[in-house]
C-alpha positions in Angstrom: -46.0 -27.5 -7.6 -44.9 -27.8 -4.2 -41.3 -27.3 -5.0 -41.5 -24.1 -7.3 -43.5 -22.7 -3.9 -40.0 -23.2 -1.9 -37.8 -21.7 -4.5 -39.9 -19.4 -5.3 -40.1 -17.8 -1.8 -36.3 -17.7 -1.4 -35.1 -14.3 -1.7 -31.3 -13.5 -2.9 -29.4 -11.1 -1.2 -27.3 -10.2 2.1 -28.3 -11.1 5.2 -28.6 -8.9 8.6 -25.9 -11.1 10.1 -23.5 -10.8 7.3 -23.9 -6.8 6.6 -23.2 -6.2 10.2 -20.2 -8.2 9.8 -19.3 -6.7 6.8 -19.5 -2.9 8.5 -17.7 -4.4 11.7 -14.6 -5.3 9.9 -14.8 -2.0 7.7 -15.1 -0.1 10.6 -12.0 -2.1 12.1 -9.8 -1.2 9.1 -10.5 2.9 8.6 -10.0 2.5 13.2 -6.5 1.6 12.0 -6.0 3.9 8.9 -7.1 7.0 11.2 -4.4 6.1 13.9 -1.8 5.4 11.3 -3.1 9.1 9.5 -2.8 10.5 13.1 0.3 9.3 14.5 2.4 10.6 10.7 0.6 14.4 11.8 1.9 14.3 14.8 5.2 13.0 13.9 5.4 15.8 11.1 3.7 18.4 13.4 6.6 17.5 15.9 9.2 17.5 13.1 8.3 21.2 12.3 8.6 22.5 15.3 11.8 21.0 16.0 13.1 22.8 12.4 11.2 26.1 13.6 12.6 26.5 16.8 16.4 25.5 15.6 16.8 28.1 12.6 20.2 28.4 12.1 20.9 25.5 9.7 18.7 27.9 6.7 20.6 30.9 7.3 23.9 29.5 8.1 25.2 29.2 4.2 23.9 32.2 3.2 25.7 34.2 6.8 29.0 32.0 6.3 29.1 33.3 2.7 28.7 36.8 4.5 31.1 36.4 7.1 34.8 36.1 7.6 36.3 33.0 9.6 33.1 30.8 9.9 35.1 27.5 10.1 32.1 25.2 11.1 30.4 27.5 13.6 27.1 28.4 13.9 25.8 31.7 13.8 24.5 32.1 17.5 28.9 31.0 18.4 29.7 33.8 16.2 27.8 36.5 18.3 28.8 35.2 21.5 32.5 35.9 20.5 31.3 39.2 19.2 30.0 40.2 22.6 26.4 40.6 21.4 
């Protein structure tokens, strides 16, 4: 009788100690996703600037096309020889 008393008192389940460790290493892992997340916006923030403030290389097929004697040359080299 004793001995269903003891097993019958035990309780199944997590313990404090081992959900805290559980949320401690899940909250190490999504620290590390986040930075990862961050450091690709930043990269392709930085990347779209560099394209936005450099716009030649879009319109320089469609102005070579357009334009007589573009041997390689971007289109800010042409106006400087036009005097503009």
């Amino acid at each position: 009788m004793n001995r269903n008393r003891q097993t019958g008192n035990r309780q199944s389940g997590f313990s404090l100690i081992e959900m805290m460790v559980v949320v401690l290493i899940l909250g190490i892992i999504s620290a590390g996703l986040f930075a990862q997340i961050d450091g690709a916006q930043q990269r392709a923030f930085s990347e779209q600037i560099k394209l936005d403030t450099f716009p030649w290389p879009r319109r320089w097929p469609r102005d070579c096309s357009s334009t007589a004697g573009c041997s390689g040359s971007p289109p800010s080299v042409w106006a400087a020889r036009a005097g503009t």
